[in-house]
C-alpha positions as a Markdown table, in Angstrom:
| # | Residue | x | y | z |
|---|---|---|---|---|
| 1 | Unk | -18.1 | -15.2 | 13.4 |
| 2 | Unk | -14.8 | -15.8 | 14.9 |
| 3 | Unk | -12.9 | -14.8 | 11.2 |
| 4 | Unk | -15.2 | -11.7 | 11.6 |
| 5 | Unk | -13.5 | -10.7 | 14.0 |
| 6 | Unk | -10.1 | -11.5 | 12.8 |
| 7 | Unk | -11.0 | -9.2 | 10.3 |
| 8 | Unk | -11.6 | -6.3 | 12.5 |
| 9 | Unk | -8.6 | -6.5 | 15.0 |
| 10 | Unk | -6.5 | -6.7 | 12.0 |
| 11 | Unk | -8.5 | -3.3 | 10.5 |
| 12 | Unk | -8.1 | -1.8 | 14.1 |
| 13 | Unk | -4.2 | -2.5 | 14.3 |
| 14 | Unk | -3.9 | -1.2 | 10.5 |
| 15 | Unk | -5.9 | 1.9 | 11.7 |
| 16 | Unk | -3.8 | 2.6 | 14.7 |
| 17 | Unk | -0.1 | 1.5 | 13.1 |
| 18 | Unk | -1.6 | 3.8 | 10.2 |
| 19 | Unk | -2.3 | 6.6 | 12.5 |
| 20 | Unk | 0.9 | 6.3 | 14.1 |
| 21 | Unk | 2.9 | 6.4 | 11.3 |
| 22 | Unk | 1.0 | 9.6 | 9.8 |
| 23 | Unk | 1.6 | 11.6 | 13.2 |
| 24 | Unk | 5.5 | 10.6 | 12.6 |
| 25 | Unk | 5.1 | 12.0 | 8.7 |
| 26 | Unk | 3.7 | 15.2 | 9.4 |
| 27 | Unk | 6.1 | 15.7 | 12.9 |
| 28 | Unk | 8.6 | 15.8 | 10.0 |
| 29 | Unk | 6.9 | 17.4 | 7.7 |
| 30 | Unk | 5.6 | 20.4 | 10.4 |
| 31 | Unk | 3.2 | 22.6 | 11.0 |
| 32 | Unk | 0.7 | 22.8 | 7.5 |
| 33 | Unk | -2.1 | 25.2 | 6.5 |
| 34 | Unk | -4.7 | 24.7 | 4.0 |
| 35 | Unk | -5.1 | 27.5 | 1.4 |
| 36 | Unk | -5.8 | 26.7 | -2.3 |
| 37 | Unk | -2.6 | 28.2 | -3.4 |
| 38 | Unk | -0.5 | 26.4 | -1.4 |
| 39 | Unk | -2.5 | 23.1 | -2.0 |
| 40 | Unk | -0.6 | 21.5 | -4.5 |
| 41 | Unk | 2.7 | 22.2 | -3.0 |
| 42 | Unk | 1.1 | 20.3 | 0.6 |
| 43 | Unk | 0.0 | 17.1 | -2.1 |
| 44 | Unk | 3.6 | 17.0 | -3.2 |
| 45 | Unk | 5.2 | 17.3 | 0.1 |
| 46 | Unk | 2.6 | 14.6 | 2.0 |
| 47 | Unk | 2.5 | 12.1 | -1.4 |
| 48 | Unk | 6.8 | 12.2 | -1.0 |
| 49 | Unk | 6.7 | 11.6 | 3.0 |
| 50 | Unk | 7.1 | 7.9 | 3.3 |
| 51 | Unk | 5.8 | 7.9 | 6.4 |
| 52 | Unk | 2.5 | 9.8 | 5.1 |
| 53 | Unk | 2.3 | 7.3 | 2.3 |
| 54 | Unk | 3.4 | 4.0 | 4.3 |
| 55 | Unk | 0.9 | 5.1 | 6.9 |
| 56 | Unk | -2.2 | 6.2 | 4.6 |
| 57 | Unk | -1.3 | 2.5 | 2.7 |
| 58 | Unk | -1.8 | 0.6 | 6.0 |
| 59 | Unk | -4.9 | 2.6 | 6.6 |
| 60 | Unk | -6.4 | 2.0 | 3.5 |
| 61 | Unk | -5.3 | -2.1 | 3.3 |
| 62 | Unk | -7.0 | -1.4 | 7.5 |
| 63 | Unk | -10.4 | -0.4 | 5.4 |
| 64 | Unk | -10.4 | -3.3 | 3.2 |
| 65 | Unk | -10.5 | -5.7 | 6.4 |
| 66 | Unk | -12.9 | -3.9 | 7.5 |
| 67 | Unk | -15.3 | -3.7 | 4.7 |
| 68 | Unk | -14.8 | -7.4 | 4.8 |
| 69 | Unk | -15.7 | -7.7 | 8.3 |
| 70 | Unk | -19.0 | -5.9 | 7.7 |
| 71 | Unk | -19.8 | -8.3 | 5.0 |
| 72 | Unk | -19.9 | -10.9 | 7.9 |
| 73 | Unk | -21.6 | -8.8 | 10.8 |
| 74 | Unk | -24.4 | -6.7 | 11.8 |
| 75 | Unk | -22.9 | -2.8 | 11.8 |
| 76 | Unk | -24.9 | -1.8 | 15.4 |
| 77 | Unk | -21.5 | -4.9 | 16.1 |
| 78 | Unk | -18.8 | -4.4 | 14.4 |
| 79 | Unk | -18.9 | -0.7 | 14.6 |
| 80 | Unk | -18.4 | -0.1 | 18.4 |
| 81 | Unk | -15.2 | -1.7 | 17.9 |
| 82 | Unk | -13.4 | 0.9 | 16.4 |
| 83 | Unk | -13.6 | 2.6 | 19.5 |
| 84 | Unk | -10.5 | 0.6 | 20.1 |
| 85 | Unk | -9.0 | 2.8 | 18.0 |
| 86 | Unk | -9.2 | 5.2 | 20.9 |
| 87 | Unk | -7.7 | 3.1 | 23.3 |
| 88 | Unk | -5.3 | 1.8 | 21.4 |
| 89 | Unk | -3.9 | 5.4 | 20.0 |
| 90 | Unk | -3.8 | 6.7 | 23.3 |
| 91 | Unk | -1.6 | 4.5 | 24.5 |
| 92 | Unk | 0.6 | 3.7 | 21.3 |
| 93 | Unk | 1.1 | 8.1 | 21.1 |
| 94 | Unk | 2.0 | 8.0 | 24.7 |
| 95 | Unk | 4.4 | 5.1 | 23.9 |
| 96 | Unk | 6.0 | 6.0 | 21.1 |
| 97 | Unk | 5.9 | 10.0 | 21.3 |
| 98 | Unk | 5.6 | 10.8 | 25.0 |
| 99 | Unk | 2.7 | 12.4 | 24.6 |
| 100 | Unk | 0.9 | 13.3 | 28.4 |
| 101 | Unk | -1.6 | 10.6 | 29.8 |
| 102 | Unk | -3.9 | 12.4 | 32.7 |
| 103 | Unk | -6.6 | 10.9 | 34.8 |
| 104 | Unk | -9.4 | 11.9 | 32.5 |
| 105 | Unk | -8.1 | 10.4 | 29.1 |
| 106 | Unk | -7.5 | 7.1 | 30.7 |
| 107 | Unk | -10.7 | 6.7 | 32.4 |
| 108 | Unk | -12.3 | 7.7 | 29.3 |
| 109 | Unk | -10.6 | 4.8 | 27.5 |
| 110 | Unk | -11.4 | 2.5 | 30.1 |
| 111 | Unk | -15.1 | 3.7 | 29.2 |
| 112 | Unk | -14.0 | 2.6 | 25.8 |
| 113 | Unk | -12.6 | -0.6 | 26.9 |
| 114 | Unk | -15.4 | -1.5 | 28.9 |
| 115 | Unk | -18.3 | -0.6 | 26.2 |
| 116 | Unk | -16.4 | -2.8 | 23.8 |
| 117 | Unk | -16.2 | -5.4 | 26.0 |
| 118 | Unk | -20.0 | -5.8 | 27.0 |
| 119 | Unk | -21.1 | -5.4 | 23.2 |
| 120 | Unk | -18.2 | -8.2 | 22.3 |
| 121 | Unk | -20.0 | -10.7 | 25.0 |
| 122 | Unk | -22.9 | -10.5 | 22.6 |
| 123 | Unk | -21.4 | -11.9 | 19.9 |
């Protein structure tokens, strides 16, 4: 049980490094629209980003943890933990990109942080 959830913190902080480094990709890449002509050019431009490709790398290698930590527990468990996914981006965006923190986002992640924690004890 306990490498169980090894396996899912380290999906969770893959997920949110992941996330974080895809947000930093397409600030340098800039706005993007989706339109079948322009589709191949948006491929080419995301699959040459490092960051887009460093970032959808750790998220995948995140998914493989993960699948392995389902292997171990019940779903109706593991899965409420990626709701630390919330948490965790909220504060790593506001960290590392300023982005505005206001009353309601943070009580909404300590919701987050609470549920996790009362489904966790029943491990």
């Amino acid at each position: 049980m306990k490498g169980a959830l090894v396996y899912l913190l380290v999906s969770i902080a893959c997920a949110v490094v992941g996330q974080i480094l895809l947000k930093q990709g397409m600030r340098v890449t800039g706005p993007v629209t989706l339109s079948l002509y322009g589709l191949p050019h948006l491929i080419m431009q995301l699959a040459t980003n490092p960051w887009v490709v460093v970032g959808m790398s750790l998220y995948l290698g995140g998914s493989l943890f993960w699948l392995t930590a389902l292997s171990r527990l019940d779903l109706s468990l593991a899965y409420p933990f990626a709701g630390l996914n919330y948490v965790l981006i909220l504060l790593a965006s506001y960290l590392v990109f300023g982005e505005a923190l206001n009353p309601i986002r943070i009580a909404g992640a300590l919701l987050i942080a609470l549920g996790v924690s009362l489904i966790a004890r029943s491990m």
